[in-house]
LUMBA-430935 format. One record per residue: residue in three letters; z, x, y of N, C-alpha, C, O in turn. Coordinates in pm, whole numbers. Layout:
{residuo->ALA n.c3->Z n.c1->X n.c2->Y ca.c3->Z ca.c1->X ca.c2->Y c.c3->Z c.c1->X c.c2->Y o.c3->Z o.c1->X o.c2->Y}
...
***
This chain:
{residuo->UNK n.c3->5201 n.c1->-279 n.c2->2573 ca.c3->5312 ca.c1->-359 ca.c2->2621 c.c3->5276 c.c1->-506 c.c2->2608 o.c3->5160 o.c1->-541 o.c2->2629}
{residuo->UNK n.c3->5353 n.c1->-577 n.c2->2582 ca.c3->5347 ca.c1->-732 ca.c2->2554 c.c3->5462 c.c1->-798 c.c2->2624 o.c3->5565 o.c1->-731 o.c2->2630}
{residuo->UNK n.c3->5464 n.c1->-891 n.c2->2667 ca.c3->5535 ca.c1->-993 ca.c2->2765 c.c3->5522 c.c1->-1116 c.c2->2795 o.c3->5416 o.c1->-1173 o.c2->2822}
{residuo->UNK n.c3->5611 n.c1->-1153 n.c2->2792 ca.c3->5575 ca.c1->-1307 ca.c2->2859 c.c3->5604 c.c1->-1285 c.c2->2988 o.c3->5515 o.c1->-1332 o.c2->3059}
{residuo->UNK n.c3->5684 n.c1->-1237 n.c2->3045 ca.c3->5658 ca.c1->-1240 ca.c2->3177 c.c3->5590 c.c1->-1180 c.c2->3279 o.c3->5627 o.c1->-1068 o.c2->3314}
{residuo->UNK n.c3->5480 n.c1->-1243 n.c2->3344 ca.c3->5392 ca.c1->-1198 ca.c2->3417 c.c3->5412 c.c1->-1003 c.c2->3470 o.c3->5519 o.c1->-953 o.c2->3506}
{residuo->UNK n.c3->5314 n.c1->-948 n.c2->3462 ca.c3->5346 ca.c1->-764 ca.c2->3552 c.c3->5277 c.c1->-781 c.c2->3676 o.c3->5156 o.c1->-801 o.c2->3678}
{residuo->UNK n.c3->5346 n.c1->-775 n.c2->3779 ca.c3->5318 ca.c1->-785 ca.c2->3885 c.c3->5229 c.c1->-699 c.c2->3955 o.c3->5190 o.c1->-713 o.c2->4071}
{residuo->UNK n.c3->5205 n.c1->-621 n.c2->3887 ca.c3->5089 ca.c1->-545 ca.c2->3971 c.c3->4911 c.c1->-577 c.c2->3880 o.c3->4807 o.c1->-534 o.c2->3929}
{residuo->UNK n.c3->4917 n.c1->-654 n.c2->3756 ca.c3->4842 ca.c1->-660 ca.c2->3675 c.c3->4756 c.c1->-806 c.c2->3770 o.c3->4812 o.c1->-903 o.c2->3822}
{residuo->UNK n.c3->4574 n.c1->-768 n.c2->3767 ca.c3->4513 ca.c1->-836 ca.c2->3893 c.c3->4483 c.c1->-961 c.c2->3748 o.c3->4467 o.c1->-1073 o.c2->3797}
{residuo->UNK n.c3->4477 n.c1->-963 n.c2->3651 ca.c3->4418 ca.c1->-1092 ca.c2->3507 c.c3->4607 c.c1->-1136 c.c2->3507 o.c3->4592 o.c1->-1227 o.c2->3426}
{residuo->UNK n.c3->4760 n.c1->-1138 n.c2->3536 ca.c3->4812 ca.c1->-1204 ca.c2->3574 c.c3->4832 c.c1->-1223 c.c2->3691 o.c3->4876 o.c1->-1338 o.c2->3697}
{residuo->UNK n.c3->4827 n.c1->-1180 n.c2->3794 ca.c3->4799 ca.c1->-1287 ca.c2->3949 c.c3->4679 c.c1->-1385 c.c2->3927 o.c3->4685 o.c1->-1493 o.c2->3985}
{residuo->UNK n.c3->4578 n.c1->-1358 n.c2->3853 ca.c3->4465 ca.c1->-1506 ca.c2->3840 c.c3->4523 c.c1->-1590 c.c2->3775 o.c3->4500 o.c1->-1705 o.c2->3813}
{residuo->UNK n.c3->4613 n.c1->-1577 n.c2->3660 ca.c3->4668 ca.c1->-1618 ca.c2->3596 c.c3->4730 c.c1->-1728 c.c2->3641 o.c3->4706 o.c1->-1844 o.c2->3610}
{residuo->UNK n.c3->4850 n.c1->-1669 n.c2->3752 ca.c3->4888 ca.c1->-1718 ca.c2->3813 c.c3->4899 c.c1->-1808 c.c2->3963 o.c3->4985 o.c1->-1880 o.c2->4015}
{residuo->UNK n.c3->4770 n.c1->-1763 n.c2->3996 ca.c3->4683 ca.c1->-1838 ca.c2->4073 c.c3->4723 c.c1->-1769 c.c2->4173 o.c3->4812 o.c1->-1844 o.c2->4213}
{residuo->UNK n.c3->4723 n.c1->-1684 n.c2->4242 ca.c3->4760 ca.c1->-1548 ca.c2->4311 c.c3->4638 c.c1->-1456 c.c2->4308 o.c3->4640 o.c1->-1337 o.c2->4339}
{residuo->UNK n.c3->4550 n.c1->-1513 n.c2->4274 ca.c3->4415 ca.c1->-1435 ca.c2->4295 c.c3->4298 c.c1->-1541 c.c2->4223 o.c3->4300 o.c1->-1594 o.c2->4111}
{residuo->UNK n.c3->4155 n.c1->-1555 n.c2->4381 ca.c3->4119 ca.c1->-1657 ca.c2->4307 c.c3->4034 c.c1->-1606 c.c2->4226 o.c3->4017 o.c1->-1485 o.c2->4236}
{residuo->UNK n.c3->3965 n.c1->-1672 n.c2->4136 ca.c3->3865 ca.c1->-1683 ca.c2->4020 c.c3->3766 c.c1->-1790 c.c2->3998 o.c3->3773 o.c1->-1879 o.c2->4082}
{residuo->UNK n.c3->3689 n.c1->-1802 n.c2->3922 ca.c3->3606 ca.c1->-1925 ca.c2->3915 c.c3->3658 c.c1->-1958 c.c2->3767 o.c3->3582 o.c1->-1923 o.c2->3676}
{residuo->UNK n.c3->3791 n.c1->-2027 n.c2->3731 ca.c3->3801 ca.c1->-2033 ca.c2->3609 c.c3->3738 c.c1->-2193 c.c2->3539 o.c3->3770 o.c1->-2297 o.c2->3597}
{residuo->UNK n.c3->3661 n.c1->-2197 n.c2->3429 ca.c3->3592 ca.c1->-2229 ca.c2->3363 c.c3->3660 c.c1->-2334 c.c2->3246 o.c3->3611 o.c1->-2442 o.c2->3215}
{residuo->UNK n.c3->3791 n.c1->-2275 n.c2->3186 ca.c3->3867 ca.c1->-2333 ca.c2->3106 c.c3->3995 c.c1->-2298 c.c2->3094 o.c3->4010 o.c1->-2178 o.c2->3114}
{residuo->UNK n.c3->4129 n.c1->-2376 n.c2->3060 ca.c3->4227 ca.c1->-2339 ca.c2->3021 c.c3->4299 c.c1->-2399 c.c2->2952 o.c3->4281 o.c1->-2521 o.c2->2951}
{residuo->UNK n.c3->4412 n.c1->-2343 n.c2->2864 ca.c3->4465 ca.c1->-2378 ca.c2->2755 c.c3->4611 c.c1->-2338 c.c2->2774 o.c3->4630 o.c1->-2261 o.c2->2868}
{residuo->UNK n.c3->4717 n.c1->-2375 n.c2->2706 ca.c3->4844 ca.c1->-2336 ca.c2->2721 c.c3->4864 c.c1->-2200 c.c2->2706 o.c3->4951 o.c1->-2130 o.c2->2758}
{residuo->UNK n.c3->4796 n.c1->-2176 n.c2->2648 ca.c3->4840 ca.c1->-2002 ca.c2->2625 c.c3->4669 c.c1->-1927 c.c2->2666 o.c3->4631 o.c1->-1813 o.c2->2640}
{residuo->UNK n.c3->4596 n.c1->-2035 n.c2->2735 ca.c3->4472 ca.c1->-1872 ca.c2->2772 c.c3->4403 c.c1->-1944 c.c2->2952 o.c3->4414 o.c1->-2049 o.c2->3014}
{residuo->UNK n.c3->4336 n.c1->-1818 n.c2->2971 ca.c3->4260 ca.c1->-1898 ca.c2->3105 c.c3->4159 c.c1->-1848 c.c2->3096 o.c3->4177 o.c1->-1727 o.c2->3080}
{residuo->UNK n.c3->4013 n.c1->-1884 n.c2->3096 ca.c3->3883 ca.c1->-1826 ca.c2->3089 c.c3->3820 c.c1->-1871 c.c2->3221 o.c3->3811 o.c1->-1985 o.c2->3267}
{residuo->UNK n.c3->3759 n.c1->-1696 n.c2->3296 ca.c3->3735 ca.c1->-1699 ca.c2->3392 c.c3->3591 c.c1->-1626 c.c2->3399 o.c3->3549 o.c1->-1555 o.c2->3308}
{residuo->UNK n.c3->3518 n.c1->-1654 n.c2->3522 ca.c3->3369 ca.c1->-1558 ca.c2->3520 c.c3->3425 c.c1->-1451 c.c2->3560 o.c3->3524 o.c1->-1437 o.c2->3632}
{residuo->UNK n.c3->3317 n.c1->-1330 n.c2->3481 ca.c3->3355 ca.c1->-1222 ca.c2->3504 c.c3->3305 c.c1->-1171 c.c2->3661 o.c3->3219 o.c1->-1246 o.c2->3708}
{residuo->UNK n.c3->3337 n.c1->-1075 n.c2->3735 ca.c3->3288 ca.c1->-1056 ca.c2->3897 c.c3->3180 c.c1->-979 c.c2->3894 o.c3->3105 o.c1->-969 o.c2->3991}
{residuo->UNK n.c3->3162 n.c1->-915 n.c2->3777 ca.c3->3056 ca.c1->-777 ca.c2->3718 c.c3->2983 c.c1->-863 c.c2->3617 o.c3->2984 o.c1->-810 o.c2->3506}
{residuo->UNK n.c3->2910 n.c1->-999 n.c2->3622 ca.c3->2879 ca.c1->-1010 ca.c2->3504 c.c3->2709 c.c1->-947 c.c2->3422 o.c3->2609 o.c1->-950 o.c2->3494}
{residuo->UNK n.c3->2698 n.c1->-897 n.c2->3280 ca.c3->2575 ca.c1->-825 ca.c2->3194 c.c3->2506 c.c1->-931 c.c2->3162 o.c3->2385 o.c1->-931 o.c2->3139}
{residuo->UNK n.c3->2567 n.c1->-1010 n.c2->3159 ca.c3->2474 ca.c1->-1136 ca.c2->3074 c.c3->2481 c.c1->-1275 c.c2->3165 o.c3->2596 o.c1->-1297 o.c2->3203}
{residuo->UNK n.c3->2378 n.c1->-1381 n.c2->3211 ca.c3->2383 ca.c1->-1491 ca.c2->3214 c.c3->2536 c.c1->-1551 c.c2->3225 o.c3->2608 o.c1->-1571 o.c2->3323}
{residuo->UNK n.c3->2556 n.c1->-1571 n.c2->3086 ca.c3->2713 ca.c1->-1616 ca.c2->3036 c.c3->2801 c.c1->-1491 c.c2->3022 o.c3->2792 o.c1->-1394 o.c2->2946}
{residuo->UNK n.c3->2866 n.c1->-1514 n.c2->3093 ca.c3->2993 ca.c1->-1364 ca.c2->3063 c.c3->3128 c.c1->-1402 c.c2->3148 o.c3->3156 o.c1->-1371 o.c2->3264}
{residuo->UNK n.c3->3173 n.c1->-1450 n.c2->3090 ca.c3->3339 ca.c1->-1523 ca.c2->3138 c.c3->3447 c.c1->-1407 c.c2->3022 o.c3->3423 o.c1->-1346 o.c2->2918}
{residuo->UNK n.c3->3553 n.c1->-1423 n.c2->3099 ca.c3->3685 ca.c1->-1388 ca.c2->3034 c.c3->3762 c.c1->-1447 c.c2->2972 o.c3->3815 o.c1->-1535 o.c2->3040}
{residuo->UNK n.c3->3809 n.c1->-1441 n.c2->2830 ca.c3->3929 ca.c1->-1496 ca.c2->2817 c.c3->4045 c.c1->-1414 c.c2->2829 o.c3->4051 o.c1->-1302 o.c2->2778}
{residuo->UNK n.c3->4160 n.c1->-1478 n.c2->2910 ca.c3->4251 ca.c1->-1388 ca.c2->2871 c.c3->4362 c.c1->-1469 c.c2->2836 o.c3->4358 o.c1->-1587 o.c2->2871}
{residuo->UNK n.c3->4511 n.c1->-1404 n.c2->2737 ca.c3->4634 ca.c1->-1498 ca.c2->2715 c.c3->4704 c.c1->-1495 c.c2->2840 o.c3->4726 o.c1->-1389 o.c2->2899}
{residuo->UNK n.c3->4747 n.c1->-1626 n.c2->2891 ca.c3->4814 ca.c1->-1639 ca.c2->2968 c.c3->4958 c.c1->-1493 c.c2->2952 o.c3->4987 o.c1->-1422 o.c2->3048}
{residuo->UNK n.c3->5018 n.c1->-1481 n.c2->2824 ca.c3->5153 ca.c1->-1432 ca.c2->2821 c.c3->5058 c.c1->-1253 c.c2->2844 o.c3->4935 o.c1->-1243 o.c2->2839}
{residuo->UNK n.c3->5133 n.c1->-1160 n.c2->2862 ca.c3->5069 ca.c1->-1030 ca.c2->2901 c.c3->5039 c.c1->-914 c.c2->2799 o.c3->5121 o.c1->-823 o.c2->2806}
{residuo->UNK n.c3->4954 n.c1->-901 n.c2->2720 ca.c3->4921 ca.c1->-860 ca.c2->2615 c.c3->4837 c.c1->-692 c.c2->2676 o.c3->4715 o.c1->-709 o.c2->2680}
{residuo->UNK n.c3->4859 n.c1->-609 n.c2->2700 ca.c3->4761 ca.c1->-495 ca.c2->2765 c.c3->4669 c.c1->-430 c.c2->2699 o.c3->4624 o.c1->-329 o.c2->2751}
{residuo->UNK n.c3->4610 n.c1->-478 n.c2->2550 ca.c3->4476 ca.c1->-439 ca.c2->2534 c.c3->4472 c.c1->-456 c.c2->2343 o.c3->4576 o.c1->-467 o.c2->2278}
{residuo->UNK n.c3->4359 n.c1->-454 n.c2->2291 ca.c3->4377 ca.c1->-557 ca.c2->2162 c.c3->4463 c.c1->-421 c.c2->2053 o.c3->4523 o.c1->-447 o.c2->1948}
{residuo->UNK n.c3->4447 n.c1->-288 n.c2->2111 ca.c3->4507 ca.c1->-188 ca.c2->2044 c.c3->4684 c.c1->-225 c.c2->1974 o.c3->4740 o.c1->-179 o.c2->1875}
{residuo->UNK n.c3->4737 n.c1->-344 n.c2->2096 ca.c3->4864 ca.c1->-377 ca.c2->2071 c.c3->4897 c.c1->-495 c.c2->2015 o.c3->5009 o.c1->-543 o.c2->2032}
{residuo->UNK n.c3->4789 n.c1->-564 n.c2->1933 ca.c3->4827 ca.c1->-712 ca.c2->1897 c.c3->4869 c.c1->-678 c.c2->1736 o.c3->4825 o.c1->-574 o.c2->1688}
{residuo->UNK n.c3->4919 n.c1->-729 n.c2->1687 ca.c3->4989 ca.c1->-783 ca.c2->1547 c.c3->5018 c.c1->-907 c.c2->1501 o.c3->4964 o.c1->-1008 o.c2->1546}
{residuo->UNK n.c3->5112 n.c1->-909 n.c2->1400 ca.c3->5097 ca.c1->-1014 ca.c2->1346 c.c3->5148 c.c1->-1112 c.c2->1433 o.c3->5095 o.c1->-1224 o.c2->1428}
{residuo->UNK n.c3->5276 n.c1->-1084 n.c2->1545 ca.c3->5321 ca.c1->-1202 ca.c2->1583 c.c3->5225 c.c1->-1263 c.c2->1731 o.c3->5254 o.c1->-1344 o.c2->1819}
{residuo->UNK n.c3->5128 n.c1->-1198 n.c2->1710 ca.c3->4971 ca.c1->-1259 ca.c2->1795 c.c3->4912 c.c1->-1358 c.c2->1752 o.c3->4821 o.c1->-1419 o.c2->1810}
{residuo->UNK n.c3->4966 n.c1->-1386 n.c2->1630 ca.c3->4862 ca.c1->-1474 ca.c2->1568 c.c3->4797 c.c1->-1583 c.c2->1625 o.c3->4676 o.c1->-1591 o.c2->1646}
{residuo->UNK n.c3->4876 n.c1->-1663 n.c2->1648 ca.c3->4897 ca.c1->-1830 ca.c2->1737 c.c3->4827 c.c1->-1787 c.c2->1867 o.c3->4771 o.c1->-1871 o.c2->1938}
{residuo->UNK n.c3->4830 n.c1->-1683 n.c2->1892 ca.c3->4773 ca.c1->-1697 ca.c2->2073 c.c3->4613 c.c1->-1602 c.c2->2068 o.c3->4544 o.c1->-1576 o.c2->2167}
{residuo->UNK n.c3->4577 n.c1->-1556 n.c2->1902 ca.c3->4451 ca.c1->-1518 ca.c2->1892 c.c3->4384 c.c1->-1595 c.c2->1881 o.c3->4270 o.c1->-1602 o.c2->1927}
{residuo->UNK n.c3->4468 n.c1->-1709 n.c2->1785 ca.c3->4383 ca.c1->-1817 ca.c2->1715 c.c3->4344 c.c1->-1916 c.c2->1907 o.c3->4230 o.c1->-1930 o.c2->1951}
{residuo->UNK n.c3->4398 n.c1->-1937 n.c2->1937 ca.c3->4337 ca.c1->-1989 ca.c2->2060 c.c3->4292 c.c1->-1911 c.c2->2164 o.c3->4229 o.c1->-1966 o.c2->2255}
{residuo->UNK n.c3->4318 n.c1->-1773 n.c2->2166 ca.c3->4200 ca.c1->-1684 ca.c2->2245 c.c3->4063 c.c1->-1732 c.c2->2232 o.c3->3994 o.c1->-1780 o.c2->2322}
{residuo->UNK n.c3->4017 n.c1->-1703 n.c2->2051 ca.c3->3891 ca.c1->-1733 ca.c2->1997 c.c3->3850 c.c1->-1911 c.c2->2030 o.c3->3744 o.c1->-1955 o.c2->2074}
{residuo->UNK n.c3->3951 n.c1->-1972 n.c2->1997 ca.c3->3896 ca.c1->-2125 ca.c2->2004 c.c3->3857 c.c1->-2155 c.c2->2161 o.c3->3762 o.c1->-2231 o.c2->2182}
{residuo->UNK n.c3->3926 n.c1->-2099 n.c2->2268 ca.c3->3847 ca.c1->-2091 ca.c2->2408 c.c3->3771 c.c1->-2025 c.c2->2416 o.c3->3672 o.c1->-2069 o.c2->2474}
{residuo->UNK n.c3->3766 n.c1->-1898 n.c2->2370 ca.c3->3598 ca.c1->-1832 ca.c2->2358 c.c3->3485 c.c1->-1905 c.c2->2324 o.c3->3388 o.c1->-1924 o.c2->2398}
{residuo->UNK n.c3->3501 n.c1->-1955 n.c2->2188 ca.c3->3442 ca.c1->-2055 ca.c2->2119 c.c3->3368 c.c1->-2174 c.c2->2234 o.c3->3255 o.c1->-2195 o.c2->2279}
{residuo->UNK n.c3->3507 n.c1->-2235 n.c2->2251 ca.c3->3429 ca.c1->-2334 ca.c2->2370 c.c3->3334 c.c1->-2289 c.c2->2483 o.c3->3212 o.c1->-2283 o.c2->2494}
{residuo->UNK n.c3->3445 n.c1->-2258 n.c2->2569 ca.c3->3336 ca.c1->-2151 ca.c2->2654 c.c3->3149 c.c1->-2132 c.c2->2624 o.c3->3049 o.c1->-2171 o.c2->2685}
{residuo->UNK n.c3->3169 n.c1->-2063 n.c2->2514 ca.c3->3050 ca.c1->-2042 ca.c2->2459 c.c3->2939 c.c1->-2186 c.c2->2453 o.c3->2818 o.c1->-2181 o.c2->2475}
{residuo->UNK n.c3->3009 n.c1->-2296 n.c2->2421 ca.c3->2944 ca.c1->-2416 ca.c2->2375 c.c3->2938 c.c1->-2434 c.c2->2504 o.c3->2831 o.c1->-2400 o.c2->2554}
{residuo->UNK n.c3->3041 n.c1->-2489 n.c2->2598 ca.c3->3031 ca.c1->-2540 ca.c2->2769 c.c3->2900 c.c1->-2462 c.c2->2847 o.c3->2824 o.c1->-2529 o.c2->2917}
{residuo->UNK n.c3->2880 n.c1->-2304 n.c2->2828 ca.c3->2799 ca.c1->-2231 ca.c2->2896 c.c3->2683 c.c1->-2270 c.c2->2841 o.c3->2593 o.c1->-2225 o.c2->2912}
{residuo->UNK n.c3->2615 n.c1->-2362 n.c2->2705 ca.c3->2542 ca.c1->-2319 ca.c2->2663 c.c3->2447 c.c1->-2227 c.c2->2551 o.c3->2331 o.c1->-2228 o.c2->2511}
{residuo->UNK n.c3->2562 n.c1->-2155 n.c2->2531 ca.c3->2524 ca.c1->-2046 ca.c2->2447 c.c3->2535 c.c1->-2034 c.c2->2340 o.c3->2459 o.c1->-1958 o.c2->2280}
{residuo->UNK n.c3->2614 n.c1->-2091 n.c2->2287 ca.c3->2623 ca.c1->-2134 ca.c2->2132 c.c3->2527 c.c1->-2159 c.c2->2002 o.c3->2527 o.c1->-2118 o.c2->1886}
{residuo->UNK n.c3->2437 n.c1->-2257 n.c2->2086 ca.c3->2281 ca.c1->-2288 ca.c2->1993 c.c3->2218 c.c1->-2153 c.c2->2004 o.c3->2128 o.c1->-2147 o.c2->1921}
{residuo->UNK n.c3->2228 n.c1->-2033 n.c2->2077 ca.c3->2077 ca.c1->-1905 ca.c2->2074 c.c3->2192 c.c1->-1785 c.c2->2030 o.c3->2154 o.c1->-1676 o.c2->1989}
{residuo->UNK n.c3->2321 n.c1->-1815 n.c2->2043 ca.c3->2417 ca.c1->-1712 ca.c2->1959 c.c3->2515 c.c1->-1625 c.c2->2128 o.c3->2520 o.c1->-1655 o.c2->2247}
{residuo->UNK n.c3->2557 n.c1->-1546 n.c2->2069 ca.c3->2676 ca.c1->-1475 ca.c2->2194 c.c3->2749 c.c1->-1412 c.c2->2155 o.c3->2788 o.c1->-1432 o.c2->2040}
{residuo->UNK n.c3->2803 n.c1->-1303 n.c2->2236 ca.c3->2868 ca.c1->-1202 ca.c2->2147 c.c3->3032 c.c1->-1208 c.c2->2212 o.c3->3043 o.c1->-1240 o.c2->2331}
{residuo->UNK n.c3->3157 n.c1->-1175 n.c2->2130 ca.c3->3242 ca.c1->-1176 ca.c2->2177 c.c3->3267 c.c1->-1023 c.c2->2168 o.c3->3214 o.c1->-942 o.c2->2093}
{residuo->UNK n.c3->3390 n.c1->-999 n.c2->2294 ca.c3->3378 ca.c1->-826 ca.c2->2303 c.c3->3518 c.c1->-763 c.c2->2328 o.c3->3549 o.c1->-786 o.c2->2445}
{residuo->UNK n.c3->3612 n.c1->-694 n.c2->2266 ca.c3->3705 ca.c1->-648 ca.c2->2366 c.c3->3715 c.c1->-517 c.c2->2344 o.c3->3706 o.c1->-447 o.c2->2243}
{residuo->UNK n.c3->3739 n.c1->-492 n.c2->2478 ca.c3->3731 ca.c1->-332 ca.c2->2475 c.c3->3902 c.c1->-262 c.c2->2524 o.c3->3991 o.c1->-328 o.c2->2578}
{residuo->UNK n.c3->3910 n.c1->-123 n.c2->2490 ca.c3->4064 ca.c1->-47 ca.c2->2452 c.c3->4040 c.c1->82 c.c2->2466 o.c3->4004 o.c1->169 o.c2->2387}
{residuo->UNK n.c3->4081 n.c1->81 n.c2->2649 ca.c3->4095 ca.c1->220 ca.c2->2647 c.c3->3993 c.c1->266 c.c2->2742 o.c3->3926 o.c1->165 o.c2->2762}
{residuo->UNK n.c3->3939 n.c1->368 n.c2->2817 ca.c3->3903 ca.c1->422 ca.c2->2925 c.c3->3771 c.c1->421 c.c2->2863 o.c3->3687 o.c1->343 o.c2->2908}
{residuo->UNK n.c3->3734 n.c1->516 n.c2->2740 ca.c3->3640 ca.c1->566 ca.c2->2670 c.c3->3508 c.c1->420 c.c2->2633 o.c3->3396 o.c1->434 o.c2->2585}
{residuo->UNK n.c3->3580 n.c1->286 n.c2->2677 ca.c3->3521 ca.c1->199 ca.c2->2599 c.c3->3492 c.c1->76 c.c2->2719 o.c3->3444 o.c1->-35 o.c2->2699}
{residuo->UNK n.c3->3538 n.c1->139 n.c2->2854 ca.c3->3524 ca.c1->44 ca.c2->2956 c.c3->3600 c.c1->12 c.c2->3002 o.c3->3584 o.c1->5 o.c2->3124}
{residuo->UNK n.c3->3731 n.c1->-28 n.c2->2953 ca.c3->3838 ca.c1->-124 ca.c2->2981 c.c3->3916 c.c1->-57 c.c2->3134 o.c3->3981 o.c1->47 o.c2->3146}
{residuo->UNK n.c3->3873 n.c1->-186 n.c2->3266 ca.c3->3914 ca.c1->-137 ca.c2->3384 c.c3->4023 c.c1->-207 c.c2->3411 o.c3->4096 o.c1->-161 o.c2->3499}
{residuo->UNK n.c3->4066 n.c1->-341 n.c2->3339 ca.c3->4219 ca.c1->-420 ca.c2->3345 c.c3->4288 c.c1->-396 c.c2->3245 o.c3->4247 o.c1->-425 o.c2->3133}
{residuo->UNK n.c3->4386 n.c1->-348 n.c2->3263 ca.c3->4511 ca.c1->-331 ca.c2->3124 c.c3->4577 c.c1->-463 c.c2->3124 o.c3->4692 o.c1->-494 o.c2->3156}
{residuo->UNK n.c3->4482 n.c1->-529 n.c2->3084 ca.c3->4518 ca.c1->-695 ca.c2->3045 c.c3->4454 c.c1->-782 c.c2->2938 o.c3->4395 o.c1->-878 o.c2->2986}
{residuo->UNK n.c3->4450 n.c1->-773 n.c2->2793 ca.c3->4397 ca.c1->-816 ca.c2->2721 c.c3->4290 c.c1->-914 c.c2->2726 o.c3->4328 o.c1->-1029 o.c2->2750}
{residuo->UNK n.c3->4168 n.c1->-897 n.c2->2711 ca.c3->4068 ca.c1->-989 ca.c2->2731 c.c3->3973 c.c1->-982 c.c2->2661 o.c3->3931 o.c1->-870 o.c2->2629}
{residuo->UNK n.c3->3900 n.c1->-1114 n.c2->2609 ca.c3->3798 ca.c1->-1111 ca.c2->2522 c.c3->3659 c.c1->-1160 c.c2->2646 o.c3->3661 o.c1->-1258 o.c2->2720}
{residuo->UNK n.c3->3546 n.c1->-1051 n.c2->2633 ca.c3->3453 ca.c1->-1112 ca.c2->2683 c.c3->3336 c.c1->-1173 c.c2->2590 o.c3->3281 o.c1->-1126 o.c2->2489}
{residuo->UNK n.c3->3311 n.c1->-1340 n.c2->2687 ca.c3->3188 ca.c1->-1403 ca.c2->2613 c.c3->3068 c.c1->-1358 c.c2->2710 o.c3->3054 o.c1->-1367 o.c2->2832}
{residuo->UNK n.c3->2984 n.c1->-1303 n.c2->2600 ca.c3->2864 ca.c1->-1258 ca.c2->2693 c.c3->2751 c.c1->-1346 c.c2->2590 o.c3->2751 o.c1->-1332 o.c2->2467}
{residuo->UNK n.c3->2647 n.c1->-1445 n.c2->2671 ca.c3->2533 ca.c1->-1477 ca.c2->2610 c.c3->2406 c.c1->-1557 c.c2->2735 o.c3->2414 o.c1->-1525 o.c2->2854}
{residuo->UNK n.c3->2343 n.c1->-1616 n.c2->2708 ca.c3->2281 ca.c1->-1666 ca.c2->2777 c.c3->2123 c.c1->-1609 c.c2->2804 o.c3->2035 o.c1->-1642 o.c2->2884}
{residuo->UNK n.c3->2134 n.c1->-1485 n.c2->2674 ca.c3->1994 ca.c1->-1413 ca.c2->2677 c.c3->2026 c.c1->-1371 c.c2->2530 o.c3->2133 o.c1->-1390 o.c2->2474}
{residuo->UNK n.c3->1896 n.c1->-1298 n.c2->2464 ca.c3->1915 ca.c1->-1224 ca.c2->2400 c.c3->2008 c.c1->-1081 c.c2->2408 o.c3->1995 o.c1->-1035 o.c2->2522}
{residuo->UNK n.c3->2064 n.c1->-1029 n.c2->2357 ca.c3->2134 ca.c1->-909 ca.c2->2386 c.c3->2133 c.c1->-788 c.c2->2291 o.c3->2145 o.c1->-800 o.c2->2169}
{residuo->UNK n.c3->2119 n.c1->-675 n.c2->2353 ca.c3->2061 ca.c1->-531 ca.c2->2333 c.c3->2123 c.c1->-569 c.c2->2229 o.c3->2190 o.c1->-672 o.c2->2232}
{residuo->UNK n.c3->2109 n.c1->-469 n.c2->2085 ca.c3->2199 ca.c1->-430 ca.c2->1995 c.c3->2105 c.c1->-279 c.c2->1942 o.c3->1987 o.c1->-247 o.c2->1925}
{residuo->UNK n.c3->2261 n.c1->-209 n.c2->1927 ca.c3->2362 ca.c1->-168 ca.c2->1963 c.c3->2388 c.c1->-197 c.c2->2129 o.c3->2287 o.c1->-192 o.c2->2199}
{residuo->UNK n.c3->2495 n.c1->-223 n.c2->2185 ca.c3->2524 ca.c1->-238 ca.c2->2307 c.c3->2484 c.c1->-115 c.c2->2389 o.c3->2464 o.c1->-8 o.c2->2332}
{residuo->UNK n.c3->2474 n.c1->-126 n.c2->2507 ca.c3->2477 ca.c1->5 ca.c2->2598 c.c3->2363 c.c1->4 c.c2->2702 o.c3->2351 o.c1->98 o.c2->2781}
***
């Protein structure tokens, strides 16, 4: 499901909307990057699009404009935290099987250490 208008029971639009607090980090017209409450890594903030996107399984082409600045706040993020010069991984996950506990589109920046690879 995709929307611009906020889902009211969705807890990444009440932060959104400032209806739930957060420690948010950065924002942009179309994103808000927040620390995660569970964070794996050092650096591990959220981005999410402001408009209501429920998981990357549903993006297409007319995403484009609001991916391209998903990534460019990730991006920053990444540089603001630090993490940029030793590297960082961006992450989104889709679906039960893969983690995903908000049905709210989000990219996580995780860095601030080296990190496992393969994940897990």
């Amino acid at each position: 499901m995709s929307t611009l208008a906020p889902v009211a029971d969705c807890v990444f639009c009440r932060i959104v909307a400032g209806e739930l607090p957060a420690e948010v980090v950065a924002r942009t017209e179309r994103t808000v990057a927040f620390r995660d409450l569970d964070p794996k890594a050092p650096t591990h903030v959220l981005v999410v699009p402001v408009d209501h996107v429920t998981h990357a399984g549903e993006l297409g082409p007319r995403h484009g404009d609001m991916l391209a600045e998903l990534f460019t706040t990730a991006n920053a993020v990444a540089a603001s935290e630090g993490a940029a010069g030793s590297g960082y991984r961006l992450v989104f996950n889709v679906g039960d099987d893969a983690g995903n506990t908000v049905e709210h589109l989000h990219l996580h920046v995780l860095g601030g250490r080296a990190l496992a690879w393969p994940p897990g």
